[in-house]
C-alpha positions as a Markdown table, in Angstrom:
| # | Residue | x | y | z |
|---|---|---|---|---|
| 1 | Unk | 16.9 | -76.5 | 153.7 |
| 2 | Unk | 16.1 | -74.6 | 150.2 |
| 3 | Unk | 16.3 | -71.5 | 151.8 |
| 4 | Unk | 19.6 | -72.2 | 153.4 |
| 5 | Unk | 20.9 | -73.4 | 150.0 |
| 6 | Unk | 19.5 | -70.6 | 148.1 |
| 7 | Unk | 21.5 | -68.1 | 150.8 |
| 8 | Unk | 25.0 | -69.9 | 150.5 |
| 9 | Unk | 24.2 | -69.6 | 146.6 |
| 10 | Unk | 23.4 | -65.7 | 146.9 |
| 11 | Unk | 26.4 | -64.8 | 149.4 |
| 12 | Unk | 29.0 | -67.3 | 146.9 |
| 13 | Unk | 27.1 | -64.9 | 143.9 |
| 14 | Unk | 27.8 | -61.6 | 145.8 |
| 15 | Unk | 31.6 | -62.8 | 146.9 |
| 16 | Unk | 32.7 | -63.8 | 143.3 |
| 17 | Unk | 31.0 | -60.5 | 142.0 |
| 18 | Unk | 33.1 | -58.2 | 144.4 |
| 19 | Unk | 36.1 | -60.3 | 143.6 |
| 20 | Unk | 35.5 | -59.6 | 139.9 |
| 21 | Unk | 35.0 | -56.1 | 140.6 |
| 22 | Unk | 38.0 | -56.1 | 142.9 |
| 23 | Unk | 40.3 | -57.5 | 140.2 |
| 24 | Unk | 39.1 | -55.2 | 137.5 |
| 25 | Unk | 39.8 | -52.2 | 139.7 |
| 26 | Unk | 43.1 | -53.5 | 140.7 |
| 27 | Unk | 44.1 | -53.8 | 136.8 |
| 28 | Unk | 43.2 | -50.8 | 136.6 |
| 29 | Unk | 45.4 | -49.3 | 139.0 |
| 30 | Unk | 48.2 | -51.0 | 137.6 |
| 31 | Unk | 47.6 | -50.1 | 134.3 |
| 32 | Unk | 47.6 | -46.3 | 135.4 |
| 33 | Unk | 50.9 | -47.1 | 137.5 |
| 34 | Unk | 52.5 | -48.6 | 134.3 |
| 35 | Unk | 51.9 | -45.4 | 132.5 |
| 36 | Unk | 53.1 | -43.3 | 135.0 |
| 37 | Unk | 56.3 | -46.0 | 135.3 |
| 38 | Unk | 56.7 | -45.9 | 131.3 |
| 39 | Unk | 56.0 | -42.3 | 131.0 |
| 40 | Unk | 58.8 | -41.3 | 133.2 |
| 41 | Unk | 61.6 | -44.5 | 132.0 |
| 42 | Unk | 60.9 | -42.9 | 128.5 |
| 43 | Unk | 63.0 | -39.9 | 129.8 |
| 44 | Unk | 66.3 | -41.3 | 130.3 |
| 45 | Unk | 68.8 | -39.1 | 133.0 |
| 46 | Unk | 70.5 | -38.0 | 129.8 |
| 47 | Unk | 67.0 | -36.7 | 128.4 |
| 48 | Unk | 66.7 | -34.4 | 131.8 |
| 49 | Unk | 69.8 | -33.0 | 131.8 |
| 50 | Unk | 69.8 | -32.2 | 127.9 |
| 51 | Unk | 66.2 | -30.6 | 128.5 |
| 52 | Unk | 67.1 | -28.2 | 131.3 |
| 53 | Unk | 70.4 | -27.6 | 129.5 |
| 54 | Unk | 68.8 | -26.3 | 126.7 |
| 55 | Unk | 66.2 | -24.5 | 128.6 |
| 56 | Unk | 68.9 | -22.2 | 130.3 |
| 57 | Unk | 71.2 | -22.1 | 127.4 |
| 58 | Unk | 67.8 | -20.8 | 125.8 |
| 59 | Unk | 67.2 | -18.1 | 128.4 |
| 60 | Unk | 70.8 | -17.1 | 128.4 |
| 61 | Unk | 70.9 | -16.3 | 125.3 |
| 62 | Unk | 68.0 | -14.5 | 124.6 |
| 63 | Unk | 68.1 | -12.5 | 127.8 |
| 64 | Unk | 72.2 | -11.8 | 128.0 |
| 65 | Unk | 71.3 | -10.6 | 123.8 |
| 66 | Unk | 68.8 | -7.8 | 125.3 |
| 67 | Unk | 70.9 | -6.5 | 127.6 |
| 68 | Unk | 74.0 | -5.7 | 125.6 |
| 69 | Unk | 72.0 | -4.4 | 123.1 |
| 70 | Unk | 72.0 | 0.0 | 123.2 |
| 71 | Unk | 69.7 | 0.7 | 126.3 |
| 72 | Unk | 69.5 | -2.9 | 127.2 |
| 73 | Unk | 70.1 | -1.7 | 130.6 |
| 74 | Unk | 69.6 | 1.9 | 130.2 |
| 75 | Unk | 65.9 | 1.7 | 129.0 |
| 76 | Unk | 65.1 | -1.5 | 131.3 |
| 77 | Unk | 63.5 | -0.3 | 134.7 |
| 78 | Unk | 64.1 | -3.9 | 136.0 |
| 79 | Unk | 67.8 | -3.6 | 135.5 |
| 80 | Unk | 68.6 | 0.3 | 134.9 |
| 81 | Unk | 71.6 | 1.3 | 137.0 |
| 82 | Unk | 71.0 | 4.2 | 138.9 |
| 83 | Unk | 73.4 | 6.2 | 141.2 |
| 84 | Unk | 74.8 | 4.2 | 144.5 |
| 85 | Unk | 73.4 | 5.8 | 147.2 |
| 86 | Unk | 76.4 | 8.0 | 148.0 |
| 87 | Unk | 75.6 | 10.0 | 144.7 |
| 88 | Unk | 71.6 | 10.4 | 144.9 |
| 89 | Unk | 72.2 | 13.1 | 147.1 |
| 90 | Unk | 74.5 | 14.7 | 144.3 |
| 91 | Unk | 71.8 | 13.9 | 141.3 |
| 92 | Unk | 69.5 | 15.7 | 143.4 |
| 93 | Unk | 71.8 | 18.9 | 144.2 |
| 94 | Unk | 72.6 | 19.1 | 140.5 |
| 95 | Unk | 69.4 | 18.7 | 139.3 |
| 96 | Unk | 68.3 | 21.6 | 141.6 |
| 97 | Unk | 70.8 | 23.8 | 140.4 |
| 98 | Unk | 69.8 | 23.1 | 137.0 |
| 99 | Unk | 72.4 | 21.1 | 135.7 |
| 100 | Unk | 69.7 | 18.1 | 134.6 |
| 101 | Unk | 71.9 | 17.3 | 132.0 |
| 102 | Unk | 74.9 | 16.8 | 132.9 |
| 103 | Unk | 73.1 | 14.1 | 135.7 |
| 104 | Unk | 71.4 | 12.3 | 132.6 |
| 105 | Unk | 74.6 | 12.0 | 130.9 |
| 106 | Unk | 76.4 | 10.4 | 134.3 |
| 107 | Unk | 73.5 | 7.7 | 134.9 |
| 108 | Unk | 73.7 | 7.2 | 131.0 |
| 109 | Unk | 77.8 | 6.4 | 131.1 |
| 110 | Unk | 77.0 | 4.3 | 133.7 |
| 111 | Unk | 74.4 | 1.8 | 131.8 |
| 112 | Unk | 76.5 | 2.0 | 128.7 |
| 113 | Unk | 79.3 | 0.2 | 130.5 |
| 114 | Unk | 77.4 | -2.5 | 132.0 |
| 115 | Unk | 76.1 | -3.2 | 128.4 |
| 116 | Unk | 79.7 | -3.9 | 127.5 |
| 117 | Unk | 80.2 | -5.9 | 130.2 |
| 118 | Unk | 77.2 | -8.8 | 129.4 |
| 119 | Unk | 79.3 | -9.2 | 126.3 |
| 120 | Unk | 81.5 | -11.2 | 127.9 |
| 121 | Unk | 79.2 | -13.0 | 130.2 |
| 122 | Unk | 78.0 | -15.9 | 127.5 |
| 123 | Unk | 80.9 | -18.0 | 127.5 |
| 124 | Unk | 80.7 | -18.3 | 130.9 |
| 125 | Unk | 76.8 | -19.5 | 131.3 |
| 126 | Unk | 77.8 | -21.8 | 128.7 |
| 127 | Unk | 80.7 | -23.3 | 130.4 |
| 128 | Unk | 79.0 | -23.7 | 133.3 |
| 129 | Unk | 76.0 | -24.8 | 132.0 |
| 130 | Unk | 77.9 | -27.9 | 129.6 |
| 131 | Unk | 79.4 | -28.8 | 133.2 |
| 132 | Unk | 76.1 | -28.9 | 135.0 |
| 133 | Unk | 75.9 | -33.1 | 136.6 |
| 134 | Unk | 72.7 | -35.3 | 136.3 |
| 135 | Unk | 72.2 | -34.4 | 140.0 |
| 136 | Unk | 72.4 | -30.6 | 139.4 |
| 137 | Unk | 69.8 | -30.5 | 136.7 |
| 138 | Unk | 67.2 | -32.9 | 138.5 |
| 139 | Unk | 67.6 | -30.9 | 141.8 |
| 140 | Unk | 67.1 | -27.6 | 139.5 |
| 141 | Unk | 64.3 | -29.0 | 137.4 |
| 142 | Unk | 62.3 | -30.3 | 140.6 |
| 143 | Unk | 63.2 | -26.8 | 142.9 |
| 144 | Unk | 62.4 | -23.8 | 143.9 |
| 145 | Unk | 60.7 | -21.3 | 140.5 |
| 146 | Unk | 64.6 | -19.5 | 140.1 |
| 147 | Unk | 66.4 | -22.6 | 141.3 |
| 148 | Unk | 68.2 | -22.6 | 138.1 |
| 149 | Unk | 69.2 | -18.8 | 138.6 |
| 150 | Unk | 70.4 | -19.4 | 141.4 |
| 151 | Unk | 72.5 | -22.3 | 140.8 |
| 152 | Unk | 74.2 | -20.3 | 138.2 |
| 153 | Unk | 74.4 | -17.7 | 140.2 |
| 154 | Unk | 76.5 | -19.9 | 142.4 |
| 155 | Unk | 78.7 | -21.1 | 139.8 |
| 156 | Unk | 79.3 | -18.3 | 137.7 |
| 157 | Unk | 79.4 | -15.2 | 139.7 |
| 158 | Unk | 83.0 | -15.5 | 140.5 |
| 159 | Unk | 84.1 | -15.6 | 136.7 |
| 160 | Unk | 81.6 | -13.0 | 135.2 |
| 161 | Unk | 82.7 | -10.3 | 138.0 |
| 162 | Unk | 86.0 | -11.1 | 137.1 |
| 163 | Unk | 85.8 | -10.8 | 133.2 |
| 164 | Unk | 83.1 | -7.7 | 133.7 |
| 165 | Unk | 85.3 | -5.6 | 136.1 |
| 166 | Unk | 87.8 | -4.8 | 133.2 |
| 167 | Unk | 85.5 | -4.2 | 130.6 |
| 168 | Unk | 83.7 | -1.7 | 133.0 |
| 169 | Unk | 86.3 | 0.0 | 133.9 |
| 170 | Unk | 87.7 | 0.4 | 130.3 |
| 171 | Unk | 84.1 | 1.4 | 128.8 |
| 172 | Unk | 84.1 | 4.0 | 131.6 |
| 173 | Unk | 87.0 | 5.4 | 129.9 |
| 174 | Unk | 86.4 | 4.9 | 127.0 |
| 175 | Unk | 82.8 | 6.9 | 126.7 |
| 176 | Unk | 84.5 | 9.6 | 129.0 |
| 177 | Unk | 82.0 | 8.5 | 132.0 |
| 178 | Unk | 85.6 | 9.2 | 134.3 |
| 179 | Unk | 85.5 | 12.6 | 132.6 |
| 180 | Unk | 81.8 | 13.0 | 133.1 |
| 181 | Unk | 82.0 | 12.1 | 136.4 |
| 182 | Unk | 85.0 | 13.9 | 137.6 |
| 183 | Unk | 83.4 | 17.0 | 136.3 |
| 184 | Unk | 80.2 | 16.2 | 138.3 |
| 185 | Unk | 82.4 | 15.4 | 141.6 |
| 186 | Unk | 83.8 | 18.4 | 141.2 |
| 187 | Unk | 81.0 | 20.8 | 140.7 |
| 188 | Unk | 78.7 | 18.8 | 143.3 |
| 189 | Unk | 82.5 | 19.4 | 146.0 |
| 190 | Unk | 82.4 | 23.0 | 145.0 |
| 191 | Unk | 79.0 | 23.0 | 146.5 |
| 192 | Unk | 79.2 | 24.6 | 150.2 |
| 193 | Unk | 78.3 | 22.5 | 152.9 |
| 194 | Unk | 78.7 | 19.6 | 150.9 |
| 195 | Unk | 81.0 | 16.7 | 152.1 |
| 196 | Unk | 83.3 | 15.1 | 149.5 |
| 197 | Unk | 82.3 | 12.2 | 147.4 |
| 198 | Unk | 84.8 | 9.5 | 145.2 |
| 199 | Unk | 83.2 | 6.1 | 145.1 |
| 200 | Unk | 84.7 | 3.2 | 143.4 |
| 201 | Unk | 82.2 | 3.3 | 140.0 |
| 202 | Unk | 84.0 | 0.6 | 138.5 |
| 203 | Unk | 82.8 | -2.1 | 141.4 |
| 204 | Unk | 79.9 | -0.2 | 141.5 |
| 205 | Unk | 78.7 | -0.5 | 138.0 |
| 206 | Unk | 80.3 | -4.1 | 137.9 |
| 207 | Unk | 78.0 | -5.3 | 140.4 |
| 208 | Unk | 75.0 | -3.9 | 139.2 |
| 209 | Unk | 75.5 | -5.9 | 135.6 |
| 210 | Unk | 75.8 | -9.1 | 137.7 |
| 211 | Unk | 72.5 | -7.9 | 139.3 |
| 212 | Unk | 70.9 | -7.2 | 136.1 |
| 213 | Unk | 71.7 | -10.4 | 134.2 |
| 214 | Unk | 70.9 | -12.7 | 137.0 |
| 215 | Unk | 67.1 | -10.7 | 137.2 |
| 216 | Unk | 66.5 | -11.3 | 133.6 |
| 217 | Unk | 67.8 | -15.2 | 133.6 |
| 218 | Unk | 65.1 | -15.1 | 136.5 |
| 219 | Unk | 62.4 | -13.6 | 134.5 |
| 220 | Unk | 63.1 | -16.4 | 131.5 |
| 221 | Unk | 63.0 | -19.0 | 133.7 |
| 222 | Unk | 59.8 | -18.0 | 135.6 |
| 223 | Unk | 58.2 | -18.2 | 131.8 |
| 224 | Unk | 59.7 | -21.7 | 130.8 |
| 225 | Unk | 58.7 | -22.9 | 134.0 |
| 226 | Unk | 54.7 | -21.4 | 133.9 |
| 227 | Unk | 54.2 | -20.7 | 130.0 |
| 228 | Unk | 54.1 | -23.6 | 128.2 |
| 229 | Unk | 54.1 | -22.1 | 124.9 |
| 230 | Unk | 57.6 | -20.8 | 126.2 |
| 231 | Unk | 58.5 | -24.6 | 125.7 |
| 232 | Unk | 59.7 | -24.5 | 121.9 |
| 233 | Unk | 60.5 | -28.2 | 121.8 |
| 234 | Unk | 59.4 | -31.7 | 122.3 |
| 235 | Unk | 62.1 | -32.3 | 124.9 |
| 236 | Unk | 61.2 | -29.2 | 126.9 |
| 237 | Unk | 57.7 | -29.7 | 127.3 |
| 238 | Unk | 58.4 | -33.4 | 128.5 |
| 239 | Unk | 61.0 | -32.3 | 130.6 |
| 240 | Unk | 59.3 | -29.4 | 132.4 |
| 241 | Unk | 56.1 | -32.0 | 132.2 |
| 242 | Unk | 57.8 | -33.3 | 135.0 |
| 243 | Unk | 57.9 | -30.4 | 137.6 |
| 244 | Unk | 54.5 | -29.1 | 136.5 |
């Protein structure tokens, strides 16, 4: 009978110390949950879309500023413009002939325009960025590592082709790259057993700025998303704390 008592007294021991331990762990958990819950209710839909806002305003800025700066595309191997492929074959005839020069000069016009061109392409980013919905940024913020590019290369291309196209075409004129190039068209023609060659330069070089600012924008937000020191303020780093 003792024994039997004494068992029913060990197993009731044993049962209320796993309950114990049962309950603690199960605080536990919810205490972890409740920081988890509290961490992310401190960081309102408003707080989101203000951090990623100012992440890309951040990147647009700083990248758009390097590129219209002199040889901002020029002296940029991500981003230099080089010949469209219709005219590599007329770099290379020139250069042959000895007439280096004059094909430096022609790639040179062509970077100098697109440098004009990113002038105008802040406003835009901008725009499109103050615009951007709560939905927009979350989706961005928890994407793909250039989601953000790309959305804005969704929104804005349109716009930026259509305010760089004009500024292309009159910083072509205006550093005499029509000039250059017509001279170059018409000594490469001249050439026996050469066809002729007149591409559209203006849609050409347009394109290529579009290229160019869309691959930097990439760049910054590859380094907000990976280098946290890239995150220059409190709302960033919780925001991006987020994704990481």
């Amino acid at each position: 009978m003792k024994k039997i008592i004494y068992s029913l007294l060990l197993v009731t021991s044993i049962s209320t110390t796993a309950n114990a331990q049962f309950k603690d762990l199960l605080n536990k958990a919810k205490k972890e949950v409740n920081k988890v819950t509290n961490s992310d209710k401190s960081l309102s839909n408003t707080d989101i879309a203000s951090g990623l806002k100012e992440a890309l305003n951040k990147g647009v800025t700083k990248q758009v500023k390097k590129l219209t700066a002199t040889d901002g595309f020029y002296k940029n191997e991500a981003v230099k413009i080089l010949l469209p492929k219709e005219l590599q074959k007329v770099d290379k005839t020139l250069r042959k002939m000895g007439m280096s020069k004059l094909a430096d000069e022609g790639l040179l016009v062509l970077n100098r325009a697109a440098e004009d061109a990113v002038k105008e392409a802040t406003p835009i980013f901008v725009d499109a960025i103050t615009n951007m919905s709560f939905d927009d940024a979350k989706n961005i913020l928890m994407g793909n590592k250039n989601s953000a590019t790309k959305y804005l290369e969704g929104t804005t291309t349109k716009p930026l082709y259509g305010k760089f196209n004009p500024v292309v075409a009159k910083s072509l004129d205006k550093v005499g790259a029509n000039k250059v190039w017509a001279t170059i068209i018409k000594k490469y023609n001249a050439i026996p057993l050469t066809g002729n060659i007149n591409p559209d330069l203006t849609d050409y070089v347009t394109n290529k700025a579009l290229e160019g600012v869309f691959t930097m924008i990439a760049v910054e937000e590859k380094e907000i998303r990976s280098n946290l020191s890239s995150r220059t303020s409190d709302l960033l780093k919780k925001v991006f704390a987020l994704q990481d």
